[in-house]
VEXBAGU-527002 format. One record per residue (C-alpha): x, y, z; residue in one letter. Coordinates in pm, 1 decimal, always signed. Layout:
{{X,Y,Z},'A'}
...
//
This chain:
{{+18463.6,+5852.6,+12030.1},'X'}
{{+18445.9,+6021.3,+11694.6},'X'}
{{+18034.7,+6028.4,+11677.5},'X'}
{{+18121.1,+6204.3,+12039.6},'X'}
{{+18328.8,+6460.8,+11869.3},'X'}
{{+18129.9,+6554.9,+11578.1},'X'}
{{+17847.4,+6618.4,+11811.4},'X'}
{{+18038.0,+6818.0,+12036.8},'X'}
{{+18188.4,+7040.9,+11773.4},'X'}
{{+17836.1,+7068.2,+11523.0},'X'}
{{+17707.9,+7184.4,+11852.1},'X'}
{{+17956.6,+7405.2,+11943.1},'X'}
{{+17912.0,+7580.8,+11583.2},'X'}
{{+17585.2,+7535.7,+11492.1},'X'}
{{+17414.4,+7621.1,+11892.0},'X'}
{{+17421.1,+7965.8,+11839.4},'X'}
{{+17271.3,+7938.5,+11507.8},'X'}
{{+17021.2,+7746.1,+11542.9},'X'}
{{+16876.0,+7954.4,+11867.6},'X'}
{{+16879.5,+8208.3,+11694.5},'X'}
{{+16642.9,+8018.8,+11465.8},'X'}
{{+16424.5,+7898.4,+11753.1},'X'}
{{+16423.3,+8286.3,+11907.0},'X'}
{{+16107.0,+8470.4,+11946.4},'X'}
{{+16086.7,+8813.6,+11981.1},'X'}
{{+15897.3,+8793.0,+12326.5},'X'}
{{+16201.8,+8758.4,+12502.1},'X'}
{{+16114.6,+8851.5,+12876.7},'X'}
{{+16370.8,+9075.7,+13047.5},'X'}
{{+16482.6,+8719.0,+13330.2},'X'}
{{+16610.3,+8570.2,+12979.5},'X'}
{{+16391.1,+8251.2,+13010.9},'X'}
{{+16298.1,+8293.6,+12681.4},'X'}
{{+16644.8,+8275.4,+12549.3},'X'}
{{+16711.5,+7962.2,+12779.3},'X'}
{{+16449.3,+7757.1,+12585.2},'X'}
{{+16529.5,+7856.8,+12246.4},'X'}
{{+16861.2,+7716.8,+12375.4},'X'}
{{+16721.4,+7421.9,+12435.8},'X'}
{{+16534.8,+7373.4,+12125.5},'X'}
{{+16823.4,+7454.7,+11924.4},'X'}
{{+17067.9,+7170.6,+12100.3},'X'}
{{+16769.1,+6917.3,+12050.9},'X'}
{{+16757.3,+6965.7,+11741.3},'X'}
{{+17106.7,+6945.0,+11719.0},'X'}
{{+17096.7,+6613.4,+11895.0},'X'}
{{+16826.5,+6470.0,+11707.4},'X'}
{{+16998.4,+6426.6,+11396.4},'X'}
{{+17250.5,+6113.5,+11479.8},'X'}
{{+16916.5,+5918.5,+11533.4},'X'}
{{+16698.3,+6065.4,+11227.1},'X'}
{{+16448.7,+6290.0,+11466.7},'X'}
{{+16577.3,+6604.2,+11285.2},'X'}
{{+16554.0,+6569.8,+10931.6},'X'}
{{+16834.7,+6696.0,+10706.5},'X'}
{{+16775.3,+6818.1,+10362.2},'X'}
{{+17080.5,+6801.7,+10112.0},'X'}
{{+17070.7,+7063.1,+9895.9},'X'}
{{+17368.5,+6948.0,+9640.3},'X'}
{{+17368.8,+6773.7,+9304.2},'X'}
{{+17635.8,+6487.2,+9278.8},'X'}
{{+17938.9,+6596.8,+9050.4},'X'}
{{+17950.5,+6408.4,+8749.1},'X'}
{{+18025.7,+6553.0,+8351.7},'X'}
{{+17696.1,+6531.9,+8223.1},'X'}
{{+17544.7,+6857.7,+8484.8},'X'}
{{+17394.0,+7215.0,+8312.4},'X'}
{{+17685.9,+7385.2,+8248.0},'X'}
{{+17757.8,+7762.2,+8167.6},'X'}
{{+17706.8,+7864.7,+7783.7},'X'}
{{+18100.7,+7853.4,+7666.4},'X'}
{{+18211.7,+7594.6,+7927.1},'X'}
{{+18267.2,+7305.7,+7744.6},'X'}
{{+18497.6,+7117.7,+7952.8},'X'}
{{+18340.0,+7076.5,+8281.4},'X'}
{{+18443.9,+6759.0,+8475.2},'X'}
{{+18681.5,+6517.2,+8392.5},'X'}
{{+18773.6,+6175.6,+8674.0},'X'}
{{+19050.2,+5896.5,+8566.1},'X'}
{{+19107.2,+5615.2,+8771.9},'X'}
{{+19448.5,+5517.8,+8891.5},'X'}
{{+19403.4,+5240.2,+9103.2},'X'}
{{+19169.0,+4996.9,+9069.2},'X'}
{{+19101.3,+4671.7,+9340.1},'X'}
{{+19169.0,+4457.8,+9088.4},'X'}
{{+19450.7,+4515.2,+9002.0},'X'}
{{+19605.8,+4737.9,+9288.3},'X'}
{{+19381.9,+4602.5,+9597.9},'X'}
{{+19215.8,+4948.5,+9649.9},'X'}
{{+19060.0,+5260.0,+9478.7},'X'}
{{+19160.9,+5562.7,+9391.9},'X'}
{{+19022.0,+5817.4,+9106.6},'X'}
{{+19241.5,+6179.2,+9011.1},'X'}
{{+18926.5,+6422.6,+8900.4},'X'}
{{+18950.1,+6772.4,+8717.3},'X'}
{{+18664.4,+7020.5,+8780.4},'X'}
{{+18565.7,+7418.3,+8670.8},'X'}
{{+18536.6,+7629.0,+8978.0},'X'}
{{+18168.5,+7729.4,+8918.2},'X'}
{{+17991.5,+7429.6,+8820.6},'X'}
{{+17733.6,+7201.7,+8926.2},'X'}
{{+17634.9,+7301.2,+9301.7},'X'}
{{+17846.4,+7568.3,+9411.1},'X'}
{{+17965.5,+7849.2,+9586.1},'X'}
{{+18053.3,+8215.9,+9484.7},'X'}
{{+18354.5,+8380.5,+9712.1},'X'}
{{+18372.7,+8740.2,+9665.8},'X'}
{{+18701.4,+8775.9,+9497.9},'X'}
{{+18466.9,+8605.4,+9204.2},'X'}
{{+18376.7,+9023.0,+9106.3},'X'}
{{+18583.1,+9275.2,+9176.1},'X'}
{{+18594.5,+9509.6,+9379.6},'X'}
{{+18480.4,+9206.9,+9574.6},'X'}
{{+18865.6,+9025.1,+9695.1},'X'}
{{+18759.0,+8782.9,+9992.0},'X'}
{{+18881.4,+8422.1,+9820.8},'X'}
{{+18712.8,+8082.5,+9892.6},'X'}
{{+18942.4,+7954.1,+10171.6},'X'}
{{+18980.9,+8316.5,+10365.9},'X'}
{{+18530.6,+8327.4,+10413.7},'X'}
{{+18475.2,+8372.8,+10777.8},'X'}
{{+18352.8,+8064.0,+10874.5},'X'}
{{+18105.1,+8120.2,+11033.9},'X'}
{{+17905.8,+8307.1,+10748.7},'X'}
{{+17853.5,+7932.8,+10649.3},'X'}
{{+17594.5,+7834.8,+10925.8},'X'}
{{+17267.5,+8031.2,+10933.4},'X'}
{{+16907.6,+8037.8,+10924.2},'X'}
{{+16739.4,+7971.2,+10588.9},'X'}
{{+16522.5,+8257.0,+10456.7},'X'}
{{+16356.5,+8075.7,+10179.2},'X'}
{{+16160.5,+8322.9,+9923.6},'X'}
{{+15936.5,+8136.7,+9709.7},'X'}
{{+15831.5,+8303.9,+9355.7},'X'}
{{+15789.3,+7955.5,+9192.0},'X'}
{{+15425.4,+8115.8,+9056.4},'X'}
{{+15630.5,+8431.2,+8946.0},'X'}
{{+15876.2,+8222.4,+8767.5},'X'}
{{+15638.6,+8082.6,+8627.2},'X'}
{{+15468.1,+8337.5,+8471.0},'X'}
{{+15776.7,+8531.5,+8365.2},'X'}
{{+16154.2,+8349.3,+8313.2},'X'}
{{+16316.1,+8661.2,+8332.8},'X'}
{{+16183.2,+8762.9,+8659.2},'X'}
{{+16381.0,+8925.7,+8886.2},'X'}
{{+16289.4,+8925.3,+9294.2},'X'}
{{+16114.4,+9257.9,+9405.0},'X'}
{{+16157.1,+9450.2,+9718.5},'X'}
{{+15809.3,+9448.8,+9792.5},'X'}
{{+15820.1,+9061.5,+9742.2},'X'}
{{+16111.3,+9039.5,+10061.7},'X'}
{{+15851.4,+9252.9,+10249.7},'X'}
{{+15586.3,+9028.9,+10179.3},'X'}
{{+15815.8,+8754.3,+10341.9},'X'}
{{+15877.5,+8965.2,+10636.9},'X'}
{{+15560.0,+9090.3,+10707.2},'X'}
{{+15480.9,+8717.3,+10741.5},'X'}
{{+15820.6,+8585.3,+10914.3},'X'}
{{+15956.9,+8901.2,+11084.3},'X'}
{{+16239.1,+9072.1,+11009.1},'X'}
{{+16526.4,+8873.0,+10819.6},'X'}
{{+16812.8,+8854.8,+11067.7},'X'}
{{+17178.7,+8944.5,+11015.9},'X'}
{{+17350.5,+8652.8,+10909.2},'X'}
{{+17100.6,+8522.6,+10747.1},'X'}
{{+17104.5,+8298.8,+10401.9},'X'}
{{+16901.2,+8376.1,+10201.8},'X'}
{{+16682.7,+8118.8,+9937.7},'X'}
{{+16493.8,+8210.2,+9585.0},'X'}
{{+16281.6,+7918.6,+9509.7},'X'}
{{+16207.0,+7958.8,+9125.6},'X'}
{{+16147.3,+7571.9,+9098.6},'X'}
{{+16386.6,+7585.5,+8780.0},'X'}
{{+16603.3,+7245.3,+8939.7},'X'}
{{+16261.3,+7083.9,+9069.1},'X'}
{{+16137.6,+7121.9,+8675.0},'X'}
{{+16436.3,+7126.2,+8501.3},'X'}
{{+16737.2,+6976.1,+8625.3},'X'}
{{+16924.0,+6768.2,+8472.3},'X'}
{{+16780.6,+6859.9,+8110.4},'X'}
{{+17044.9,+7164.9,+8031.2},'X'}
{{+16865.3,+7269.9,+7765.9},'X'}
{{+16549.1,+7325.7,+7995.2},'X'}
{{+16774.4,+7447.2,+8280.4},'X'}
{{+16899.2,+7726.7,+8015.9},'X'}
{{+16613.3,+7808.6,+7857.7},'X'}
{{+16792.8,+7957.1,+7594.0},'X'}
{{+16646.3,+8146.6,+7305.8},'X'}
{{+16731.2,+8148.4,+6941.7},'X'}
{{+16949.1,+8425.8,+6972.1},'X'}
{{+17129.7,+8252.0,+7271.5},'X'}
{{+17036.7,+8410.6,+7547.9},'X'}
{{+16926.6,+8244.6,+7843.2},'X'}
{{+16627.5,+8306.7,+8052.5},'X'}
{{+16528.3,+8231.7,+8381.8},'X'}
{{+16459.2,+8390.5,+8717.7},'X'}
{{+16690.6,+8564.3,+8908.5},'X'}
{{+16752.6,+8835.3,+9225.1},'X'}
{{+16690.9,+9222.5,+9110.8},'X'}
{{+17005.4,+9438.5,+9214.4},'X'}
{{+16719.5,+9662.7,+9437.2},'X'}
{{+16644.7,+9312.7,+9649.6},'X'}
{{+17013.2,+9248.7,+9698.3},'X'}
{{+17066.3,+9558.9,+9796.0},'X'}
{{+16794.0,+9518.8,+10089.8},'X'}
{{+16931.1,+9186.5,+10147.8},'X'}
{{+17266.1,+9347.0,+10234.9},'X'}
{{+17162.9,+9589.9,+10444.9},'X'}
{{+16931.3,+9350.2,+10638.6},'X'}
{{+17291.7,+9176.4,+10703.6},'X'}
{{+17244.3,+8853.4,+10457.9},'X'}
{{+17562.3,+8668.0,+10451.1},'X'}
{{+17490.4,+8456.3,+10130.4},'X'}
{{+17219.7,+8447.1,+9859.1},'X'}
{{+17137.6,+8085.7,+9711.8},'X'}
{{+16933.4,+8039.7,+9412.9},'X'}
{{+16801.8,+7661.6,+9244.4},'X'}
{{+16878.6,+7831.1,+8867.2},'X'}
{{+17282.2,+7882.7,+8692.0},'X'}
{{+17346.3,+8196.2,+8846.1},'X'}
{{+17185.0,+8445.2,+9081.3},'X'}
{{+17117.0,+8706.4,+8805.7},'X'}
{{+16834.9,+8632.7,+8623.4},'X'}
{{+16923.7,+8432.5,+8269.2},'X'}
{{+16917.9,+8707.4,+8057.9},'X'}
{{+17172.7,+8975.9,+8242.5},'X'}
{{+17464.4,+9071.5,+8043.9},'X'}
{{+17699.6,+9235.5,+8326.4},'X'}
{{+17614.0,+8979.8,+8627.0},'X'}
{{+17479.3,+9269.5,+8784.8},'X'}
{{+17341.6,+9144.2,+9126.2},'X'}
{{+17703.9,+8956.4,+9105.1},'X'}
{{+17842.0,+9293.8,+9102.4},'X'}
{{+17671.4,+9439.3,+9407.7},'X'}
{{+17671.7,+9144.3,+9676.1},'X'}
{{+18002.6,+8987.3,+9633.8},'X'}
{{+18238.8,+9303.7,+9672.9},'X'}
{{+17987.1,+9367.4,+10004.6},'X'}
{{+18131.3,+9068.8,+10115.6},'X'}
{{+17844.6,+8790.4,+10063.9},'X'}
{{+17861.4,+8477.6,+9830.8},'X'}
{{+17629.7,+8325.0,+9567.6},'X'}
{{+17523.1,+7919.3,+9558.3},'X'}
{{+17413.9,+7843.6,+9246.0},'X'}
{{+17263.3,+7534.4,+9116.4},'X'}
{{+17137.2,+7428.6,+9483.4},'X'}
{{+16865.0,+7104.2,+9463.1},'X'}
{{+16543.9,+7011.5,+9677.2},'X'}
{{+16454.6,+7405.1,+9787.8},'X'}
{{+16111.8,+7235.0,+9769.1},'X'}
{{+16153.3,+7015.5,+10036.6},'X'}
{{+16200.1,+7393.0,+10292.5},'X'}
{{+15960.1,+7564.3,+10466.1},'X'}
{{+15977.2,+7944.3,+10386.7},'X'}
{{+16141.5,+8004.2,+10753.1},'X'}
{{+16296.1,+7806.1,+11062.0},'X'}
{{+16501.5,+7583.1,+10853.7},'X'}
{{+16879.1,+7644.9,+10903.4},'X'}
{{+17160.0,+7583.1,+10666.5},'X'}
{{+17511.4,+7515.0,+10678.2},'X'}
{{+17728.7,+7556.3,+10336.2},'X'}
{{+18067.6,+7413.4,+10335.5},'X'}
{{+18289.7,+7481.3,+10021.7},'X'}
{{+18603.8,+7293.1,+9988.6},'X'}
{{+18860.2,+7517.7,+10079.9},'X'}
{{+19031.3,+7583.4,+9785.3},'X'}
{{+19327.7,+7817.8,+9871.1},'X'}
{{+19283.6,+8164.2,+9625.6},'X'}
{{+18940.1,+8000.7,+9514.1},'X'}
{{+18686.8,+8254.6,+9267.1},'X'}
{{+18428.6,+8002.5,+9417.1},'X'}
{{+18437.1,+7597.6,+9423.1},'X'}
{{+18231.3,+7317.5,+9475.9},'X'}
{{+17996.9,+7292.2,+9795.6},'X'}
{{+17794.1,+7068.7,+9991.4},'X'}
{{+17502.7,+7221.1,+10125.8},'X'}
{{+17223.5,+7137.5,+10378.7},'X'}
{{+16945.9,+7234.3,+10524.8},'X'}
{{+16820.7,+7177.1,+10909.2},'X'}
{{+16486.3,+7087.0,+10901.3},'X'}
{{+16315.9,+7251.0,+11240.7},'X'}
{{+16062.9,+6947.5,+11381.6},'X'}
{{+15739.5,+6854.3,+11243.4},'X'}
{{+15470.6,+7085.0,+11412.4},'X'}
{{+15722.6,+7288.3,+11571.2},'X'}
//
């Protein structure tokens, strides 16, 4: 009965999502079109109980030895307090910084931005995956920052990025880097970090295209180098989030992948831990 109602209430979330993924703008007037991407959408739905739709997870496991922020020394603490030895089950107490490891941004993170962790709509955590790649970029340059004309490349290839959208910068920092925090940093001998990040201009575009969220595989979505979190300072009082640190962006296509982000719902949260995935659409779709 429970596999039943898991099914029954990923597809009642996740449906209109993922058509909206499967969509094509040659919608004929009789709504057929619609109808199928319907279809395709609750198969693929369906096909991940049996391992026909392949998940990706994009989360690092918590533990104390992750890339932490310059300053945060104390990170991640777990005690045990019951062991099956000695108390016939298992039970650990655990300690963790808000913004560490894999996790998610709320708004009230930056002011004028006051939307906490538990009080994001819900349903801003389900959407299709617009996956930006500037791994060659990155490369190149650590303190690059995502260009305008680089979204428009992405569109003129994809279409249009739809509202409620999540959007993806692949600088292939965590494919390269992670776990070595000294790599993940990058930080100079003056201590200042460097590596890729969003430009406020691109965020700005993002926002108005009706993003939701911006995810990046580096410590935070301004590039290493910022000194007033500036991109921070632009989408979260708009209402968006950030997810920072996310793992295996290699493993998406650039479009028709569809995540889903859930944060633990941490009442008056600045941000907070989050497991994130990715809906892989089916191989030669």
């Amino acid at each position: 009965m429970w596999k039943r109602a898991v099914a029954i209430l990923i597809l009642g979330v996740g449906l209109a999502g993922l058509t909206m993924v499967a969509a094509r703008p040659s919608a004929n007037a009789d709504g057929e079109s619609q109808k199928n991407s319907a279809s395709r959408g609750e198969q693929w739905l369906r096909g991940i109980p049996d391992g026909k739709t392949a998940i990706v997870d994009m989360t690092y496991a918590i533990n104390d030895k992750l890339p932490a922020w310059p300053g945060d020394e104390r990170t991640f603490e777990a005690k045990v307090n019951a062991t099956v030895e000695k108390n016939g089950y298992f039970t650990r107490s655990f300690w963790m910084l808000e913004h560490y490891g894999t996790h998610m941004d709320a708004p009230a993170h930056f002011p004028p931005g006051n939307i906490p962790l538990d009080k994001i709509p819900e349903t801003h955590f389900f959407g299709p995956a617009v996956l930006i790649d500037v791994r060659e970029e990155g490369a190149k340059d650590a303190d690059y920052r995502l260009k305008v004309t680089r979204v428009e490349k992405w569109e003129a290839l994809h279409g249009r990025i739809h509202p409620g959208s999540i959007v993806l910068l692949r600088t292939g920092w965590g494919a390269t880097r992670w776990p070595d925090q000294a790599r993940y940093r990058n930080m100079d001998a003056k201590g200042v970090m460097h590596f890729p990040g969003y430009s406020v201009e691109s965020a700005k575009l993002l926002i108005e295209r009706g993003a939701v969220g911006l995810g990046i595989d580096t410590l935070s979505v301004d590039y290493g180098a910022s000194k007033n979190f500036e991109v921070h300072r632009v989408d979260l009082p708009a209402g968006l989030y950030n997810l920072e640190n996310l793992a295996n962006l290699d493993k998406l296509p650039e479009a028709g992948a569809f995540v889903i982000a859930a944060p633990i719902k941490l009442e008056g949260g600045s941000g907070g831990a989050v497991r994130t995935f990715a809906v892989l659409p089916p191989a030669g779709r």
